[in-house]
DSSP file (Angstrom, degrees, kcal/mol; ACC not computed):
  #  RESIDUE AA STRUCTURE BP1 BP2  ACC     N-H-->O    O-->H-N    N-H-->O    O-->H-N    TCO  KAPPA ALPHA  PHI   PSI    X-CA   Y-CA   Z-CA
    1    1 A X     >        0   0    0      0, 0.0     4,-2.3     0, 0.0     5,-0.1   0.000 360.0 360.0 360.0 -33.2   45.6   38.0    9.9
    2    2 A X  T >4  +     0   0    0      2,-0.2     3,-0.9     1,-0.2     4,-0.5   0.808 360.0  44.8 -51.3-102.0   46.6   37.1   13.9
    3    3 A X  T 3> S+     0   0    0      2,-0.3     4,-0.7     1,-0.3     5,-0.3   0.401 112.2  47.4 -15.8 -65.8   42.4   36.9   14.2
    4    4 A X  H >> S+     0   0    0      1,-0.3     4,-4.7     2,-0.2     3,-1.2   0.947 109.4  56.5 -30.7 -83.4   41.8   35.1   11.2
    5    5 A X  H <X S+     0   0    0     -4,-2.3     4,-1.6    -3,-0.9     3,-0.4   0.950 108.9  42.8 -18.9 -84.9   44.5   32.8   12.2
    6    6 A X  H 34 S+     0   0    0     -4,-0.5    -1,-0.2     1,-0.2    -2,-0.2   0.389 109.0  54.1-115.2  45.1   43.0   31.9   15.5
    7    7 A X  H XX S+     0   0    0     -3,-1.2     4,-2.2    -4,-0.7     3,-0.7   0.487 106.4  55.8 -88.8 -30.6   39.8   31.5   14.6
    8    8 A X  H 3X S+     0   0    0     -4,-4.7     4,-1.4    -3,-0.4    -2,-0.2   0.969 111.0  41.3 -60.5 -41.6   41.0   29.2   12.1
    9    9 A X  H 3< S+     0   0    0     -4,-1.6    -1,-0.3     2,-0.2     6,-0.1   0.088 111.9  55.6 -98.0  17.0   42.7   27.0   14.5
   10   10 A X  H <4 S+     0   0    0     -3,-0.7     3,-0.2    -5,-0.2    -1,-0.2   0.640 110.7  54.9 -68.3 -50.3   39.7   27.2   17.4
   11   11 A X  H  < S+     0   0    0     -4,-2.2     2,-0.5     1,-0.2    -2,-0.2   0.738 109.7  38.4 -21.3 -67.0   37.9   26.0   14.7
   12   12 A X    ><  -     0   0    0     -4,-1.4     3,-1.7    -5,-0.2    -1,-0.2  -0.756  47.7-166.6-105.7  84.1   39.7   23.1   13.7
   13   13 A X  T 3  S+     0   0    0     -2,-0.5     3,-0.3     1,-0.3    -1,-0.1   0.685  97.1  56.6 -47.9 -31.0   41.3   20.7   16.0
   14   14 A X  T >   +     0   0    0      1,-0.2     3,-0.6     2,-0.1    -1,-0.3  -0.040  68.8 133.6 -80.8  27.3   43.3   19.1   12.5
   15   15 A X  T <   +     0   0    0     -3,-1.7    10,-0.8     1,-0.2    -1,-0.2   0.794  63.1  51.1 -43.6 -40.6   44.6   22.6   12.1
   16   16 A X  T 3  S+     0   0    0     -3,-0.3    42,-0.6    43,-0.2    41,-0.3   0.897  93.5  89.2 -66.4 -47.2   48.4   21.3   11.4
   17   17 A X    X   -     0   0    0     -3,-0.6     3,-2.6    41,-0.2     6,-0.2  -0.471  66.2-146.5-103.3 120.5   47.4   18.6    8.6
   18   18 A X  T 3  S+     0   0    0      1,-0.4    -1,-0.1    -2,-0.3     6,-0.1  -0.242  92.7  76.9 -68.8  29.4   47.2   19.4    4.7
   19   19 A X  T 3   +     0   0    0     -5,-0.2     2,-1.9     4,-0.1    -1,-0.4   0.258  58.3  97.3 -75.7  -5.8   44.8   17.3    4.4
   20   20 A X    <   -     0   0    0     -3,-2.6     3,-0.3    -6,-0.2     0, 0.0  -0.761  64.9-163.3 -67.1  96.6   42.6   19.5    5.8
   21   21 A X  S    S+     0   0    0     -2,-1.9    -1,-0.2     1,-0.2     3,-0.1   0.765  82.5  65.7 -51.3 -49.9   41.5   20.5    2.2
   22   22 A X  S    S-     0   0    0      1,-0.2    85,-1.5    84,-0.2     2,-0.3   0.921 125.6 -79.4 -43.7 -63.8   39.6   24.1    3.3
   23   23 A X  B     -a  107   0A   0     83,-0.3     2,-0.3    -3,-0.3    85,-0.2  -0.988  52.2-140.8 163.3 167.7   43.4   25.1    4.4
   24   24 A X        -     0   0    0     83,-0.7    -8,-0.2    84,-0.3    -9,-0.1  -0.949  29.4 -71.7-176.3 146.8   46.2   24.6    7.3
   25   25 A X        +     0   0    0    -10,-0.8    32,-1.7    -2,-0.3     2,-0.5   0.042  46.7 177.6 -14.0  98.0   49.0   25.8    9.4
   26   26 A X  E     -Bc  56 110B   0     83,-3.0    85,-5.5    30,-0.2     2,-0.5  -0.883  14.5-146.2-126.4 148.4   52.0   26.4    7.6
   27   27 A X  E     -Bc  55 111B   0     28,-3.3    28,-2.2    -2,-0.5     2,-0.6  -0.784  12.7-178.3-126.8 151.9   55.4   27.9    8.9
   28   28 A X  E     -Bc  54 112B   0     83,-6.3    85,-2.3    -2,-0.5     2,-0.6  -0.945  19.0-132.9-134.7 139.9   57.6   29.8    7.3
   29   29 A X  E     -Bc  53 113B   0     24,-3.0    24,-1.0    -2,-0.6     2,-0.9  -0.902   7.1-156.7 -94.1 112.2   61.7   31.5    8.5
   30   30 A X  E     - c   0 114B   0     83,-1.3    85,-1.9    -2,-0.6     2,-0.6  -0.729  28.6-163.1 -41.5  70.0   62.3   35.1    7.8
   31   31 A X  E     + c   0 115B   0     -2,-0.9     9,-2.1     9,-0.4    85,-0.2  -0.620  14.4 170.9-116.9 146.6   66.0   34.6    7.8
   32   32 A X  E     - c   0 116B   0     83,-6.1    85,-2.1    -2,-0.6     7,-0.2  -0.498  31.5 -97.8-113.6 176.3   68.6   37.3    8.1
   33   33 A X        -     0   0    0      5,-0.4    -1,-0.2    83,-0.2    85,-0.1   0.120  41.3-112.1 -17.9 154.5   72.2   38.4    8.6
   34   34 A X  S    S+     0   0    0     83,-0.2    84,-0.1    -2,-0.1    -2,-0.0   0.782 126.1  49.5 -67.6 -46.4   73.5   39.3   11.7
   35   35 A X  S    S-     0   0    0      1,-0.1    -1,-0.0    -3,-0.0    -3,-0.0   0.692 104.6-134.1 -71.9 -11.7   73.7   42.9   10.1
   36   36 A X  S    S+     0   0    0      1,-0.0   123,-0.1     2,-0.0    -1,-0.1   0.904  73.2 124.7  45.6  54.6   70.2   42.3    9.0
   37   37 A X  S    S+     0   0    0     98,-0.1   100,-1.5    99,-0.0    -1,-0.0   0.694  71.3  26.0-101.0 -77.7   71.4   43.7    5.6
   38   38 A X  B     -F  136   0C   0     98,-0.2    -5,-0.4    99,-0.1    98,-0.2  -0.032  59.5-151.3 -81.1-178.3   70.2   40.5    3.8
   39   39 A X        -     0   0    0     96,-2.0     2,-0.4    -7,-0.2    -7,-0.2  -0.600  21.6-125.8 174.4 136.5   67.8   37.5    3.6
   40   40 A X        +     0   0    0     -9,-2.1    -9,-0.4    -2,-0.2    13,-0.4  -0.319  35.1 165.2 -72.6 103.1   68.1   34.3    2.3
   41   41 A X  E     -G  133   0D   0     92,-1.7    92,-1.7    -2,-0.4     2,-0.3  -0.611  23.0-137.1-112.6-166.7   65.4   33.1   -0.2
   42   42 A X  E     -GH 132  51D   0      9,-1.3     9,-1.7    90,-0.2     2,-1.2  -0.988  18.9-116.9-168.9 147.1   65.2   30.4   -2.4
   43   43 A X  E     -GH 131  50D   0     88,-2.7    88,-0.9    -2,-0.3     2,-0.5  -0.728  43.6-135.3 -81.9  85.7   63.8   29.9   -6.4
   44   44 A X     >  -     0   0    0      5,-1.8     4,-0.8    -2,-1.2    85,-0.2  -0.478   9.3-152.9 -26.8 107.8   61.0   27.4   -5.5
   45   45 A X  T >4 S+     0   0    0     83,-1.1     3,-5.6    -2,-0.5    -1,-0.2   0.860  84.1  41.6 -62.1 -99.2   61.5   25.0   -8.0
   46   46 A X  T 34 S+     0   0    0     82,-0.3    -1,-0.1     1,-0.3    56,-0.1   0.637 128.2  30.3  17.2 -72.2   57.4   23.9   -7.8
   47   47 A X  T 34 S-     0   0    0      2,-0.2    -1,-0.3     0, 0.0    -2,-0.2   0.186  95.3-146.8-122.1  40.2   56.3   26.7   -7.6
   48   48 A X    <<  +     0   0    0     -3,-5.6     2,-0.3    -4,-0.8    -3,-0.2   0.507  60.0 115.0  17.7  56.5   58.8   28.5   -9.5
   49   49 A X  S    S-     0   0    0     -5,-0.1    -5,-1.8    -7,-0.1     2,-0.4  -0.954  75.5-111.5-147.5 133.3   58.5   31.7   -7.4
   50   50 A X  E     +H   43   0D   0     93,-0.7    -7,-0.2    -2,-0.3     2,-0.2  -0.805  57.5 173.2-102.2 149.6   61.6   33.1   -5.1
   51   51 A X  E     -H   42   0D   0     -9,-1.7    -9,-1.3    -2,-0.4     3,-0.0  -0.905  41.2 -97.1 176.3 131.4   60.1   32.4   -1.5
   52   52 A X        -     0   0    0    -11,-0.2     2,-0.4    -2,-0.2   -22,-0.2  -0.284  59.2 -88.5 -58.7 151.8   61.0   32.5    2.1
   53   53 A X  E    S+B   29   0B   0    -24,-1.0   -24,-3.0   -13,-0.4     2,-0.2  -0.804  78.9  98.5 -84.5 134.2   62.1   28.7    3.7
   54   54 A X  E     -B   28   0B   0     -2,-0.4     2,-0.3   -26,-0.3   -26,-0.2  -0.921  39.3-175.9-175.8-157.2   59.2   26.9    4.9
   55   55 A X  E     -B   27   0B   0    -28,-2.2   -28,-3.3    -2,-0.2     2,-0.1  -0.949  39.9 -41.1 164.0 170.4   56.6   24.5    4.6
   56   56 A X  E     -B   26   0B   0     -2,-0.3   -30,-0.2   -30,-0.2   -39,-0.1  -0.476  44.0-132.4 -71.3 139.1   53.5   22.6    5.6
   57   57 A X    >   -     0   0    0    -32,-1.7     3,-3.0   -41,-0.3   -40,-0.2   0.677  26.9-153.6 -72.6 -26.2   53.3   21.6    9.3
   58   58 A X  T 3  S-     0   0    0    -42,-0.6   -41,-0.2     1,-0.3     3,-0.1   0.940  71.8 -46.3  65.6  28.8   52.3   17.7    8.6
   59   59 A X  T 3  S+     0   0    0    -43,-0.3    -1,-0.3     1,-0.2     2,-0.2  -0.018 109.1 127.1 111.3 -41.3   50.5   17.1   11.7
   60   60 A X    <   -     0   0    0     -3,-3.0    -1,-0.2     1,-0.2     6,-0.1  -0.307  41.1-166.7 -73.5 128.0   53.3   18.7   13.8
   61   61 A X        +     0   0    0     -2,-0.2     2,-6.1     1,-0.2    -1,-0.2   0.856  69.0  90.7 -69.7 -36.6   51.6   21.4   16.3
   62   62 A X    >>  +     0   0    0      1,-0.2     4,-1.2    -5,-0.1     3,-0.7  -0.149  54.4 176.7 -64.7  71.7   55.1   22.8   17.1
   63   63 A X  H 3> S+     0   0    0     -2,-6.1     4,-0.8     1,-0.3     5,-0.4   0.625  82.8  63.6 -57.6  11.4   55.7   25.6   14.3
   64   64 A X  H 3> S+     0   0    0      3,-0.1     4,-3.2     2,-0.1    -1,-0.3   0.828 105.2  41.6 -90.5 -65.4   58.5   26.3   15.8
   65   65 A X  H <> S+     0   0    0     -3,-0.7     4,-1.7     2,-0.2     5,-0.2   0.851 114.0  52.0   7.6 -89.8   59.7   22.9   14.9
   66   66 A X  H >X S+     0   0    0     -4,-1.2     4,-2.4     2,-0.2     3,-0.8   0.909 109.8  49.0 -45.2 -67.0   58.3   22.9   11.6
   67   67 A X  H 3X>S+     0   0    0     -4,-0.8     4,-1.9     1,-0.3     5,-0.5   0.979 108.9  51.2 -61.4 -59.5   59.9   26.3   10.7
   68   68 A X  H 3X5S+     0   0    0     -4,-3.2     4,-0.8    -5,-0.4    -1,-0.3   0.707 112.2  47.2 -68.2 -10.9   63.3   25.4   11.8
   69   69 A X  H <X5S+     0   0    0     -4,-1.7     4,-0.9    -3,-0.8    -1,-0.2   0.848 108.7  54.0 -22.0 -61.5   63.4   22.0    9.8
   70   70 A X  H  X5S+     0   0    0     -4,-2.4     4,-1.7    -5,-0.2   -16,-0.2   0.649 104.6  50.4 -70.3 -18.4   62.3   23.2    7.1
   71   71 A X  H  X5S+     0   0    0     -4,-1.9     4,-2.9    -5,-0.2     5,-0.3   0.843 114.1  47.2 -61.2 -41.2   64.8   25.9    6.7
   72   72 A X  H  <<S+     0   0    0     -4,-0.8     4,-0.4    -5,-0.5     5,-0.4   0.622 112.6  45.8 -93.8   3.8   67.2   23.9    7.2
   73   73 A X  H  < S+     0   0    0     -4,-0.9     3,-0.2     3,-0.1    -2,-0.2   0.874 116.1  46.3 -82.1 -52.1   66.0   21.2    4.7
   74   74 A X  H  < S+     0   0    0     -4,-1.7    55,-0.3     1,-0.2    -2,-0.2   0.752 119.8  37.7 -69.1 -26.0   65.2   23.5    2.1
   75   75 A X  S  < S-     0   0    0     -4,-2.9    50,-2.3    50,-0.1    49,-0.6   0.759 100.2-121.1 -93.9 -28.1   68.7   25.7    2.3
   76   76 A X        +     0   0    0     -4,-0.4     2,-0.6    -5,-0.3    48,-0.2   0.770  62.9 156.6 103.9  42.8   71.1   22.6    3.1
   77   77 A X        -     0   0    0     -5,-0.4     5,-0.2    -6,-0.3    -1,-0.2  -0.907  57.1-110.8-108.6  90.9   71.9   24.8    6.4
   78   78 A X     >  -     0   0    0     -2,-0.6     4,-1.4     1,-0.2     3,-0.2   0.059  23.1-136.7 -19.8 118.7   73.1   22.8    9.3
   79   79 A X  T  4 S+     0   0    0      1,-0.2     3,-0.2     2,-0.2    -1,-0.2   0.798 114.1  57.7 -69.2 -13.4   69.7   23.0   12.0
   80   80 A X  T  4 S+     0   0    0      1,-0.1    -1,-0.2     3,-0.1    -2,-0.1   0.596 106.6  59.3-102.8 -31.3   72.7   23.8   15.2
   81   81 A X  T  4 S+     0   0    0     -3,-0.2    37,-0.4    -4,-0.1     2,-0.4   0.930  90.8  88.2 -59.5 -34.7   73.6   27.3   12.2
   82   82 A X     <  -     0   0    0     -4,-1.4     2,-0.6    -3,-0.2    35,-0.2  -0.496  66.2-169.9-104.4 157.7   70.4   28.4   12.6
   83   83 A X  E     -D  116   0B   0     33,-1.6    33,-3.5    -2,-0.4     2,-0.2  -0.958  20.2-140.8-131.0 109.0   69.4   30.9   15.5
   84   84 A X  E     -D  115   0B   0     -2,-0.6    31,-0.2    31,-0.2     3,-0.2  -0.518  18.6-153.5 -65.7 132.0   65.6   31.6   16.3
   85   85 A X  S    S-     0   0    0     29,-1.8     2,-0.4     1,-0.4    -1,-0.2   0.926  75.2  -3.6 -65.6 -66.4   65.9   35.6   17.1
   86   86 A X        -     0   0    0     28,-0.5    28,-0.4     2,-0.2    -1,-0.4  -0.995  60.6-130.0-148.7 152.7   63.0   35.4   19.2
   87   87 A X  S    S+     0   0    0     -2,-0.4     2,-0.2    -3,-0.2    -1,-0.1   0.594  86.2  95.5 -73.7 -13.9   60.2   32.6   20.3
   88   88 A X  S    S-     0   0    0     -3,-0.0    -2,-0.2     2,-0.0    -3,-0.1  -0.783  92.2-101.0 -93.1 149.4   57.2   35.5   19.3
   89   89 A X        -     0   0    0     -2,-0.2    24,-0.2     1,-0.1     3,-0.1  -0.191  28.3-160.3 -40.9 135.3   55.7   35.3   15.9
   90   90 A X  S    S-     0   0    0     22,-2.7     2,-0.2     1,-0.5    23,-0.2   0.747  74.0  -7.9 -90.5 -48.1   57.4   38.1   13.5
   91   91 A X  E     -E  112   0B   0     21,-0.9    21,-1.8    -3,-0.1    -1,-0.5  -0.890  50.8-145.5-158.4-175.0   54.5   37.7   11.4
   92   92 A X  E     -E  111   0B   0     -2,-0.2     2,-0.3    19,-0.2    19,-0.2  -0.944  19.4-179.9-177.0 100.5   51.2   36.1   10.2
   93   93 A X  E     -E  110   0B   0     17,-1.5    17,-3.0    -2,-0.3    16,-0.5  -0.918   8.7-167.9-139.6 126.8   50.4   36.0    6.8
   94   94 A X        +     0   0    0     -2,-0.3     2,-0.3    15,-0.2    15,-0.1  -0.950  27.9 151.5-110.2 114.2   47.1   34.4    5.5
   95   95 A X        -     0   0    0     -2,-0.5    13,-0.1     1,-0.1    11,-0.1  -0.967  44.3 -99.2-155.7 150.9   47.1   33.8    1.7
   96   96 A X        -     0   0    0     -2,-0.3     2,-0.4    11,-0.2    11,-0.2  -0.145  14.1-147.9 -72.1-179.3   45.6   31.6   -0.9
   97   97 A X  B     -I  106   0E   0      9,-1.0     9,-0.9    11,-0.1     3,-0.1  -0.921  33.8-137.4-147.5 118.9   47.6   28.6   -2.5
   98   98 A X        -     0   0    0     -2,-0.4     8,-0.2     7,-0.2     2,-0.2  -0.198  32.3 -83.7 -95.9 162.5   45.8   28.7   -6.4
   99   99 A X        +     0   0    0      6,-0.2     2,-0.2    -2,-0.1     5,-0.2  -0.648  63.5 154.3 -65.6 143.8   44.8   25.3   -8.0
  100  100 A X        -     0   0    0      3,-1.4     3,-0.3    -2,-0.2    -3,-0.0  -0.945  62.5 -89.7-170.0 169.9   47.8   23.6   -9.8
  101  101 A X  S    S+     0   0    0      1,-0.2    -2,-0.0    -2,-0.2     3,-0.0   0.913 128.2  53.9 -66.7 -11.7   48.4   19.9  -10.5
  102  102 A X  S    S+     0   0    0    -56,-0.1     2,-0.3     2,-0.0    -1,-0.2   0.678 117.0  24.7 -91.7 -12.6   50.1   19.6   -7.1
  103  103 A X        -     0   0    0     -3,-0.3    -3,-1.4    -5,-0.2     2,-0.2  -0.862  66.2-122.7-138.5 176.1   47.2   21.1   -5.1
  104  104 A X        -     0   0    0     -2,-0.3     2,-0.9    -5,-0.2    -2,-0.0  -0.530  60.7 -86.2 -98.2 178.6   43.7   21.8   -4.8
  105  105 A X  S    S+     0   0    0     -2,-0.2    -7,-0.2    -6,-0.1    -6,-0.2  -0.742  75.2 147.5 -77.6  91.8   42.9   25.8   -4.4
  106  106 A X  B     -I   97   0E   0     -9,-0.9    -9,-1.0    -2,-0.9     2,-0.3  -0.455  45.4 -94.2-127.5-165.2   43.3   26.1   -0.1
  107  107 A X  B     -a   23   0A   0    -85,-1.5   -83,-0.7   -11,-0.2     2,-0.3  -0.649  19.7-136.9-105.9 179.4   44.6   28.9    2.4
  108  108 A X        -     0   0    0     -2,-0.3   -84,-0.3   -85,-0.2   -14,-0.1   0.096  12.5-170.8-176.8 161.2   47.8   29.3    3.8
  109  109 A X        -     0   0    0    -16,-0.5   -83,-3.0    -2,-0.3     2,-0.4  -0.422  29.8-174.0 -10.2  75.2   47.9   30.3    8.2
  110  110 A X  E     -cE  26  93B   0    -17,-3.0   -17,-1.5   -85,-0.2     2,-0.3  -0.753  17.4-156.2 -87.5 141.8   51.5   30.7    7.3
  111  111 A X  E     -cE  27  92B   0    -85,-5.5   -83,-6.3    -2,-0.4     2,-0.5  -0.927  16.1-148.6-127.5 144.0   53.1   31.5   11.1
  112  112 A X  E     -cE  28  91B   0    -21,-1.8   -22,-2.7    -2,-0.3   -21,-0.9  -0.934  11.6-167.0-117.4 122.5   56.8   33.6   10.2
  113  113 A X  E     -c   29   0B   0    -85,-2.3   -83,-1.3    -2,-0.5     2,-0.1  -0.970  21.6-128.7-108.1 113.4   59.7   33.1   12.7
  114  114 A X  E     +c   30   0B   0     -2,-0.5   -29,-1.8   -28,-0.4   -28,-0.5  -0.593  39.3 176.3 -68.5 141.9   63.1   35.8   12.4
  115  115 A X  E     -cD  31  84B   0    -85,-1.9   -83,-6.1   -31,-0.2     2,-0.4  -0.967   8.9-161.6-152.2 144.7   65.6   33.2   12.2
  116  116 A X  E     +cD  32  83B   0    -33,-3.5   -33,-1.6    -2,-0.3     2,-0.4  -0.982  10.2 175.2-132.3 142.0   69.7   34.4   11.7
  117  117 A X        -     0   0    0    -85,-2.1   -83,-0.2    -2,-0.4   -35,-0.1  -0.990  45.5 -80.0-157.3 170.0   72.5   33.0   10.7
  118  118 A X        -     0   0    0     -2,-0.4     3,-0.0   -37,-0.4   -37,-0.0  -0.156  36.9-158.3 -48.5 143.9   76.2   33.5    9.8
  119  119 A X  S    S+     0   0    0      1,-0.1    -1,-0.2    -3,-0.0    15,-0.1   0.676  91.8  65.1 -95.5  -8.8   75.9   35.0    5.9
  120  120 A X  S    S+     0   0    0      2,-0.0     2,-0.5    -3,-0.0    -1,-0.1   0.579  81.6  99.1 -89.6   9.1   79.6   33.7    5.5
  121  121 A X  S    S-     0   0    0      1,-0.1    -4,-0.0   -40,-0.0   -44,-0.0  -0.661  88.8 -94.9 -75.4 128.2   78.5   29.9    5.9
  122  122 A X        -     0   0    0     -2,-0.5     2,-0.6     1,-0.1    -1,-0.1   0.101  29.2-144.1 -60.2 155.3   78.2   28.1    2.8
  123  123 A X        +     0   0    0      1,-0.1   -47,-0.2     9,-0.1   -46,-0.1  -0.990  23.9 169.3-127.2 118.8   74.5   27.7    1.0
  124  124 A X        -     0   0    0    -49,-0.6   -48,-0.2    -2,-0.6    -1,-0.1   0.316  21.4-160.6-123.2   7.5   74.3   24.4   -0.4
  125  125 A X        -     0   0    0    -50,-2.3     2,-0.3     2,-0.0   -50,-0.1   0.288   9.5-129.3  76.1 162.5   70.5   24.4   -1.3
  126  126 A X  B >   -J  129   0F   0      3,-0.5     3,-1.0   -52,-0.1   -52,-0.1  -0.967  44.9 -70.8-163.7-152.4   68.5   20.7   -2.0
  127  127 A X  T 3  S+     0   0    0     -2,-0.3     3,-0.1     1,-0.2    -1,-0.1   0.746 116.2  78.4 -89.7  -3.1   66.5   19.6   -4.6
  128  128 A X  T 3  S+     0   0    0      1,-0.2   -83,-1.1   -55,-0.1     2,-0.4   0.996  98.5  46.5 -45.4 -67.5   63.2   22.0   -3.6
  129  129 A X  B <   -J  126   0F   0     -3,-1.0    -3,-0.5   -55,-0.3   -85,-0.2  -0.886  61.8-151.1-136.7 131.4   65.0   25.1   -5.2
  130  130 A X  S    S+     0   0    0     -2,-0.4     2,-0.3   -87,-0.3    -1,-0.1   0.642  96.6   3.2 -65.7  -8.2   66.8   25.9   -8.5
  131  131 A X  E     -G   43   0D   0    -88,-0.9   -88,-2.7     2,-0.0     2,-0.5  -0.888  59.6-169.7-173.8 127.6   68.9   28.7   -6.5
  132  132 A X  E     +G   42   0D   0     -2,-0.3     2,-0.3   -90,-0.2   -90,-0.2  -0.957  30.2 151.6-125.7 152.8   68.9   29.6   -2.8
  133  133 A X  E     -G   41   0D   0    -92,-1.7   -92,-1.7    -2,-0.5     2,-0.3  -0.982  51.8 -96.7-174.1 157.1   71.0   33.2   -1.9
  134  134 A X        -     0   0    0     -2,-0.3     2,-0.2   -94,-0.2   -94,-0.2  -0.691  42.6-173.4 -91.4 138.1   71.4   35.9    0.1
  135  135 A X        -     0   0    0     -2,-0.3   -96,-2.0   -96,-0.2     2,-0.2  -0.739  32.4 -97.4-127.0 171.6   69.5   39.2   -1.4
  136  136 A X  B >>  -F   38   0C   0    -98,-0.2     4,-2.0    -2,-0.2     3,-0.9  -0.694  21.2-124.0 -97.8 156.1   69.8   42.4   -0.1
  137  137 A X  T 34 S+     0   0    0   -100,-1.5     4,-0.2     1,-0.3    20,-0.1   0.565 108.9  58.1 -78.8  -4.6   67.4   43.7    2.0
  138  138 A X  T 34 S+     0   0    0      1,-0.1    -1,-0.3     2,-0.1     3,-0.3   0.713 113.0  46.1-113.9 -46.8   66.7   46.9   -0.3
  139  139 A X  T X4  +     0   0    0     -3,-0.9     3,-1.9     1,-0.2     4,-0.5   0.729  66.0 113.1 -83.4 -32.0   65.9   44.5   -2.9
  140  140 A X  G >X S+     0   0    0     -4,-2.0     4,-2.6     1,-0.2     3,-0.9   0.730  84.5  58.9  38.6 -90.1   63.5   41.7   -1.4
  141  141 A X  G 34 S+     0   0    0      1,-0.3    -1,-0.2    -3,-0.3    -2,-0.1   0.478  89.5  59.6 -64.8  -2.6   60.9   43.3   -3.9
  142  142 A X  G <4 S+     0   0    0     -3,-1.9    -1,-0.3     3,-0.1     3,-0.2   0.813 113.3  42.1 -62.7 -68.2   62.5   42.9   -7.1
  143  143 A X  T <4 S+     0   0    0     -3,-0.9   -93,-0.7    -4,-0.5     2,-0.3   0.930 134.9  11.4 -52.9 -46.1   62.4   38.8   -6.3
  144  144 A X     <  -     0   0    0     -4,-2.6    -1,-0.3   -95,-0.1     6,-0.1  -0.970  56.2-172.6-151.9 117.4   58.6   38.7   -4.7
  145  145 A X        +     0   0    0     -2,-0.3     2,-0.6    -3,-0.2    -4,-0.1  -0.383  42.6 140.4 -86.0  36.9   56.5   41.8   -5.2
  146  146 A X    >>  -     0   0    0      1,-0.1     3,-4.7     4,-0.0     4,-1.0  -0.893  63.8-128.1-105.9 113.2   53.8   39.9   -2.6
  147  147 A X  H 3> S+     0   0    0     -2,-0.6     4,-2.2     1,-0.3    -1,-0.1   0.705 116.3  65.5 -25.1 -36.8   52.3   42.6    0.0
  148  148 A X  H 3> S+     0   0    0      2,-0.2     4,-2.3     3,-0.2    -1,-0.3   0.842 102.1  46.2 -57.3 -34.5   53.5   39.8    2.6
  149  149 A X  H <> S+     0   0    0     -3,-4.7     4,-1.5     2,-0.2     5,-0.3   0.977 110.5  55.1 -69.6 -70.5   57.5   40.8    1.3
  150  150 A X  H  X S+     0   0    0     -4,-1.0     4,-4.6     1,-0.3    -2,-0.2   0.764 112.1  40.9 -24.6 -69.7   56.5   44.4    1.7
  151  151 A X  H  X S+     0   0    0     -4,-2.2     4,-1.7     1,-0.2    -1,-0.3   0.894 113.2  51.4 -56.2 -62.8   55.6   43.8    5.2
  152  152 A X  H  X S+     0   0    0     -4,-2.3     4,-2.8     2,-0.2     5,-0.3   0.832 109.4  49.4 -25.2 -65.4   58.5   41.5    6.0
  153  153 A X  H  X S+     0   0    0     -4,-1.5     4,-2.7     2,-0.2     5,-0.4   0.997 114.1  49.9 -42.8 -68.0   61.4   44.1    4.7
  154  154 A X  H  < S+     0   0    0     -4,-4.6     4,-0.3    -5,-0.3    -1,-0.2   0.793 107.1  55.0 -55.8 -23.2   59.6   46.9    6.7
  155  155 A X  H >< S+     0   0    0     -4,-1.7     3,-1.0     2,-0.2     4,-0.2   0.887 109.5  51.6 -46.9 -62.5   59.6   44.7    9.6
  156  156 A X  H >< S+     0   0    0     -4,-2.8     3,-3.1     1,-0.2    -1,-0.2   0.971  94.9  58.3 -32.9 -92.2   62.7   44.5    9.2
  157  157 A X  T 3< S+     0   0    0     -4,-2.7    -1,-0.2    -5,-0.3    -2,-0.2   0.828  97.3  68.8 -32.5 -29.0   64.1   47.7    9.0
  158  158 A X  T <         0   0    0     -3,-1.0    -1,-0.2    -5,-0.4    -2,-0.2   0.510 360.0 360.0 -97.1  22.2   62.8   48.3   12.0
  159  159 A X    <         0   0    0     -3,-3.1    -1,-0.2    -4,-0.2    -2,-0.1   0.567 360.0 360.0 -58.8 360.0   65.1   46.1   13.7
């Protein structure tokens, strides 16, 4: 998926921008615990699907950027709570996005950032997602059975 990845974006100098119809850069936060027990997903409203926080890059090249906004738009999470673990990619996941009335059928270059924060800070959510929470990490696959969750939990575990 790394390879995939950056041939797609060698390829395409508008790699960032959903308008690129074909498909685009998207970032997503892997976010834990300190004990790296849990990790916080959230009931996509949209796409009614429980989901990592993240979102389309919009132009912005900096996924780092992008992921940590968007976590912290979509969880109602002060951006100064959340704490990048480390500046390398945790992971890479290239996956289709189906036709629905809100999109055409495109890929996904989703780029995955470990991001932590305090579990005992309040989760206030926004209007994105009927229910955002902390799940345990044992359980992850119960919520999203998606070979990308698989990978993430084991990733995990080997923290």
């Amino acid at each position: 998926m790394a390879e995939k990845t950056r041939q797609f974006v060698m390829r395409h100098e508008n790699c960032f921008d959903r308008d690129l119809l074909i498909g685009h850069v998207s970032g997503s936060a892997w976010i834990v615990n300190p004990a790296r027990t849990h990790v916080l997903l959230m009931h996509h409203r949209k796409l009614d699907m429980w989901l990592q926080p993240g979102g389309h890059a919009d132009g912005e090249s900096d996924i780092l950027r992008v992921i940590l906004n968007e976590a912290s738009e979509e969880t109602g999470i002060s951006i100064d709570d959340l704490r990048l673990v480390d500046e390398q990619i945790f992971d890479i996941d290239v996956h289709n996005v189906y036709e629905s009335v809100h999109d055409n059928r495109h890929i996904h270059y989703d780029i995955r950032f470990l991001v932590e924060i305090d579990d005992l800070i309040p989760i206030p959510g926004n209007h994105e997602s009927h229910q955002v929470g902390w799940i345990p990490l044992e359980e992850v696959r119960r919520f999203n059975n998606a070979l990308s969750f698989h990978r993430l939990v084991r990733k995990t575990g080997q923290l």
